[in-house]
VOLO-916704 format. One record per residue (C-alpha): residue number from 1; residue in one letter; chain; x, y, z. Coordinates in Angstrom, 2 decimals. Layout:
N
<vexkol><pator>NUM</pator><vexpa>a</vexpa><kepa>A</kepa><x>X</x><y>Y</y><z>Z</z></vexkol>
...
This chain:
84
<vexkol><pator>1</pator><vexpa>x</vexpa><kepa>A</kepa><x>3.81</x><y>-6.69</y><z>3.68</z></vexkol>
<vexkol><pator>2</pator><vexpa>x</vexpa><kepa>A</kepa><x>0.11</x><y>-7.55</y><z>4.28</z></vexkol>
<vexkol><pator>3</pator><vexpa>x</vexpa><kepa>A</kepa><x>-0.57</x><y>-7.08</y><z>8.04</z></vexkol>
<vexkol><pator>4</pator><vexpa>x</vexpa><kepa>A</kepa><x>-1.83</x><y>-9.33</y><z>11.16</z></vexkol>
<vexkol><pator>5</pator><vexpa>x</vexpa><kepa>A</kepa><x>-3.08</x><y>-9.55</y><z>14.10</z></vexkol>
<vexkol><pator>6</pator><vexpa>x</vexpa><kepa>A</kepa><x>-2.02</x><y>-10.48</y><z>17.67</z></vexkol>
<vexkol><pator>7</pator><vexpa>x</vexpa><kepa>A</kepa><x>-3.28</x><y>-12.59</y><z>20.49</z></vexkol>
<vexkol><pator>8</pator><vexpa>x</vexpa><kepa>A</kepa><x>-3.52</x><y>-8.96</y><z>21.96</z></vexkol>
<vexkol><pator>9</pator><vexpa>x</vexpa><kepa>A</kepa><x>-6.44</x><y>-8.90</y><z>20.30</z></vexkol>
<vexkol><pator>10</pator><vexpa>x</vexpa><kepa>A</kepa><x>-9.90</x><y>-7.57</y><z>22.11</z></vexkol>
<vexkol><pator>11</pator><vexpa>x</vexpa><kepa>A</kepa><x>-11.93</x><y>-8.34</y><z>19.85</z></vexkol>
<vexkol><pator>12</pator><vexpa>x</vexpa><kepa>A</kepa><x>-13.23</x><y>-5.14</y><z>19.95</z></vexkol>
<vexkol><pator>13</pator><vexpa>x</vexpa><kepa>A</kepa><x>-15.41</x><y>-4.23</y><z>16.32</z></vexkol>
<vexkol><pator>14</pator><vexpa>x</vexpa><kepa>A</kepa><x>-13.64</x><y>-1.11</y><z>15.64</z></vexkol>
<vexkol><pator>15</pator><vexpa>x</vexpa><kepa>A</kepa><x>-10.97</x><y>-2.68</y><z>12.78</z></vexkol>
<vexkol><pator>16</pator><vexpa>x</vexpa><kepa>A</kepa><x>-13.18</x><y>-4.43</y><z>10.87</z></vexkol>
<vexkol><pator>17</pator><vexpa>x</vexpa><kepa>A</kepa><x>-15.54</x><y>-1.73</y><z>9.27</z></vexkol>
<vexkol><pator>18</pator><vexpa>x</vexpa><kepa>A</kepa><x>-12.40</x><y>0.82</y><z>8.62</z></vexkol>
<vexkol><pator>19</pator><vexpa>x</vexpa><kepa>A</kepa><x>-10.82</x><y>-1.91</y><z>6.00</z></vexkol>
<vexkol><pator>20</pator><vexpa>x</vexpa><kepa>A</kepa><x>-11.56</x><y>-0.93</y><z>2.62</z></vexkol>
<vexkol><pator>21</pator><vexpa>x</vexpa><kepa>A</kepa><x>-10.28</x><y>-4.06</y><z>1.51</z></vexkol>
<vexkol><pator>22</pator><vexpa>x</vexpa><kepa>A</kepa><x>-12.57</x><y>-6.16</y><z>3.40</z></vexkol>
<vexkol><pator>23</pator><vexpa>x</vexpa><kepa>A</kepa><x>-10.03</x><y>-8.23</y><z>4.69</z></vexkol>
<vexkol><pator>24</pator><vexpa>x</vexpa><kepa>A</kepa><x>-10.65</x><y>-8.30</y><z>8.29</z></vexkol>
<vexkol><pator>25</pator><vexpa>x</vexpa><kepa>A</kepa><x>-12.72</x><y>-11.01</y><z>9.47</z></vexkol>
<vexkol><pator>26</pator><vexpa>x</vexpa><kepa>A</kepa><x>-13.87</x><y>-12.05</y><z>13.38</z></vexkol>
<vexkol><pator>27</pator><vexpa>x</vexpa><kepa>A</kepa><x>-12.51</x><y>-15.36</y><z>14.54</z></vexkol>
<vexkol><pator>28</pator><vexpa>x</vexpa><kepa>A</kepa><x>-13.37</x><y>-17.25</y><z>17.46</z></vexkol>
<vexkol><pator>29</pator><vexpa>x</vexpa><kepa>A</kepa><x>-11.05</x><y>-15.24</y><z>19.60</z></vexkol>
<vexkol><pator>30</pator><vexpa>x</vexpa><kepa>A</kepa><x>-9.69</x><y>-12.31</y><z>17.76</z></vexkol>
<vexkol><pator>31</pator><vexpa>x</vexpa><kepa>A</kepa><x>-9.92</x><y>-10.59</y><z>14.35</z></vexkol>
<vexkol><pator>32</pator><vexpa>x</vexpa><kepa>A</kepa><x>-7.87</x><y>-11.63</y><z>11.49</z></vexkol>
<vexkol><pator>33</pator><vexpa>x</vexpa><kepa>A</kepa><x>-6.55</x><y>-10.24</y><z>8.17</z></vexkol>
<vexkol><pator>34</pator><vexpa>x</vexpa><kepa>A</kepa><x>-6.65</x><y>-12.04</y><z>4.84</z></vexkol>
<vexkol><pator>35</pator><vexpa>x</vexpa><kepa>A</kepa><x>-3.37</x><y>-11.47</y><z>3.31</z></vexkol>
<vexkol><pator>36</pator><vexpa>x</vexpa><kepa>A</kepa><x>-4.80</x><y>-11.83</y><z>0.10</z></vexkol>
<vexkol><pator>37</pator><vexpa>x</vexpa><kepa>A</kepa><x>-6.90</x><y>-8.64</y><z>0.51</z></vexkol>
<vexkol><pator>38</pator><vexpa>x</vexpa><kepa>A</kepa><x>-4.68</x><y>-6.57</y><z>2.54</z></vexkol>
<vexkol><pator>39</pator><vexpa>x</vexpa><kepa>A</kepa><x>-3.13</x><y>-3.98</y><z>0.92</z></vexkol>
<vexkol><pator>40</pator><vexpa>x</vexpa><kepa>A</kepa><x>-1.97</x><y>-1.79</y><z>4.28</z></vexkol>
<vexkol><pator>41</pator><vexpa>x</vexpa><kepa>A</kepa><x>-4.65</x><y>0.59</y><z>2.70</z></vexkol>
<vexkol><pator>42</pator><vexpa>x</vexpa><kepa>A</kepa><x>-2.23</x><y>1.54</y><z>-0.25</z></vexkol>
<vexkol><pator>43</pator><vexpa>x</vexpa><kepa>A</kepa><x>-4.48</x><y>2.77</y><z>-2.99</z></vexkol>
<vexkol><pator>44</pator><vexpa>x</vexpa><kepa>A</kepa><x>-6.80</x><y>4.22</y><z>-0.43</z></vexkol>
<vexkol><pator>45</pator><vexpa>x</vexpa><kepa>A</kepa><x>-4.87</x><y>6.00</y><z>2.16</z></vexkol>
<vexkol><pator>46</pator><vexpa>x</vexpa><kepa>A</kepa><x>-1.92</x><y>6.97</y><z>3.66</z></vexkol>
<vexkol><pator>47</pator><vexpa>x</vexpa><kepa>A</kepa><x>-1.60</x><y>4.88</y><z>6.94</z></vexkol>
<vexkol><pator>48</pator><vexpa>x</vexpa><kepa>A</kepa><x>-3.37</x><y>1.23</y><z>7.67</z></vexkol>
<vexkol><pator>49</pator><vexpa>x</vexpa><kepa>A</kepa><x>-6.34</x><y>2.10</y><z>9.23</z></vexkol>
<vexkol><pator>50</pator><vexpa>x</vexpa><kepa>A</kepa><x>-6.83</x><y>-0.62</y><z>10.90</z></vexkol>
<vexkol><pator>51</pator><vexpa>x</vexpa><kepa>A</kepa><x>-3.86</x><y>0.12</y><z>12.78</z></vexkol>
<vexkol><pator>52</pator><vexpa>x</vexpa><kepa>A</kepa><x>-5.38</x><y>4.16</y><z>13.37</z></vexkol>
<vexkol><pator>53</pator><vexpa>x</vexpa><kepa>A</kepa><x>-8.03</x><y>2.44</y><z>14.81</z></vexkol>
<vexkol><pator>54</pator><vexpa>x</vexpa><kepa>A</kepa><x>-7.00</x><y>-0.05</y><z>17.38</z></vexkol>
<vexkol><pator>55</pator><vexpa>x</vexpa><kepa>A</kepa><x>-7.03</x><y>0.42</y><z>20.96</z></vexkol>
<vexkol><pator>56</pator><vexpa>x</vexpa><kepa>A</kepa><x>-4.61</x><y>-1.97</y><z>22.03</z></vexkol>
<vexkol><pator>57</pator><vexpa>x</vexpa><kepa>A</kepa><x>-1.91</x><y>-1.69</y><z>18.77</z></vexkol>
<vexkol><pator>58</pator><vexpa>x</vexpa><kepa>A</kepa><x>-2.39</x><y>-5.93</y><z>18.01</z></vexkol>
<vexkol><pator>59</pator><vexpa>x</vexpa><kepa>A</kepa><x>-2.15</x><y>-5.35</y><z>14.09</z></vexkol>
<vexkol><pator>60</pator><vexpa>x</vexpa><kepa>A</kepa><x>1.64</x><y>-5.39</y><z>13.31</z></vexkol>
<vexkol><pator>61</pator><vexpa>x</vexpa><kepa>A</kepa><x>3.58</x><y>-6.11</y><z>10.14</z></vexkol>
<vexkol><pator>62</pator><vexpa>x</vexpa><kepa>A</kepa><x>3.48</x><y>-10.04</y><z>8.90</z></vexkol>
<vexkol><pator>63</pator><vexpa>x</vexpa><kepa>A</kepa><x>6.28</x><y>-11.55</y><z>8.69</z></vexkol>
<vexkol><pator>64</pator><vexpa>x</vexpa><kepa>A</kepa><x>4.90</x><y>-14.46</y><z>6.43</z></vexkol>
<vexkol><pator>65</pator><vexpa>x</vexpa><kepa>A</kepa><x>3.61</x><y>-11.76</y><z>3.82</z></vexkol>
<vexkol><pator>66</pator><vexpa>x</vexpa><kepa>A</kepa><x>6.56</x><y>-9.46</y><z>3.19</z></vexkol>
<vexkol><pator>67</pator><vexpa>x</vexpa><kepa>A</kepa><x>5.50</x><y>-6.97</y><z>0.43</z></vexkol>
<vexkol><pator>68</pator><vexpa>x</vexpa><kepa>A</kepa><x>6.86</x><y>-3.93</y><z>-1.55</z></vexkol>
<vexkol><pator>69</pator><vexpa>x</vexpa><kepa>A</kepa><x>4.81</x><y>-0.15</y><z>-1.84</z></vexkol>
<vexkol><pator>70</pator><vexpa>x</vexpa><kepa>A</kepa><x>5.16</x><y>-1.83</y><z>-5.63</z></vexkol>
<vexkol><pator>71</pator><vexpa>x</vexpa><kepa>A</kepa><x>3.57</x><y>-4.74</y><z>-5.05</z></vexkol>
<vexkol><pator>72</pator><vexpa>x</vexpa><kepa>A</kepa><x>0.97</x><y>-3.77</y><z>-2.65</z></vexkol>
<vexkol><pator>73</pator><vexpa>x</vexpa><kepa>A</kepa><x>-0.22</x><y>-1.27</y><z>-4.85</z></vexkol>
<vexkol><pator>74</pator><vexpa>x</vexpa><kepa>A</kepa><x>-0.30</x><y>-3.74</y><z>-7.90</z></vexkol>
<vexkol><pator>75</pator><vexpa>x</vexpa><kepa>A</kepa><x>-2.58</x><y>-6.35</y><z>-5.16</z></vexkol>
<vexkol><pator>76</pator><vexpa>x</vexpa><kepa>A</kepa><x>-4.90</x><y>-2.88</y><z>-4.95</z></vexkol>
<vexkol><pator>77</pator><vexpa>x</vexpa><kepa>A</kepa><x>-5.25</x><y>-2.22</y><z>-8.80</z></vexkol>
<vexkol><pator>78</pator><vexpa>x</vexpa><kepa>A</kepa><x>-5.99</x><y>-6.45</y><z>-9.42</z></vexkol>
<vexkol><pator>79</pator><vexpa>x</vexpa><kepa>A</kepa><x>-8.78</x><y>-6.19</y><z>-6.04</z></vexkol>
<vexkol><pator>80</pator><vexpa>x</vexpa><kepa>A</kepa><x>-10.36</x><y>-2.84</y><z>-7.53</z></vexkol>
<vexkol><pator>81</pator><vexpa>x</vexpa><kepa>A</kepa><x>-10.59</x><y>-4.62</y><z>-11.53</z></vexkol>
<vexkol><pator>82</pator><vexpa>x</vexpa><kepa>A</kepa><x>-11.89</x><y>-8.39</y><z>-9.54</z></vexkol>
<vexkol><pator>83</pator><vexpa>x</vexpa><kepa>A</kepa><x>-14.86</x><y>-5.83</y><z>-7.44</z></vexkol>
<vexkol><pator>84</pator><vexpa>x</vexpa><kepa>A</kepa><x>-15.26</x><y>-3.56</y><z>-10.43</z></vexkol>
């Protein structure tokens, strides 16, 4: 499942750099995640770091976007042959 995140958002900086994905992004209000590029960090490291990183736990699991380990990982391998 790619992630997302909330209204909670405080638009605070410290997500966006930590994505190795590139797939966080500010918005007018609040950050956002490109499902297309999130991976939940699979292929990089254990735990989102996005979610390690956020003060106010906003990023949660999207419902829209529901993924497999399988398939996230198979997202990671296409994203590391598109940037290679």
């Amino acid at each position: 499942m790619a992630l997302m995140i909330t209204e909670e958002c405080i638009n605070c900086d410290v997500c966006e750099p930590e994505c190795p994905n590139g797939a966080l992004s500010a918005s007018e209000d609040i950050y956002v995640i490109d499902p297309a590029q999130c991976t939940e960090c699979v292929g990089h490291f254990d735990t989102p770091q996005c979610i390690e990183v956020c003060p106010v736990e906003c990023i949660v699991q999207d419902p829209k976007h529901v993924e497999s380990k399988d398939e996230l990982h198979a997202k990671f391998e296409k994203l590391l042959a598109v940037n290679a």
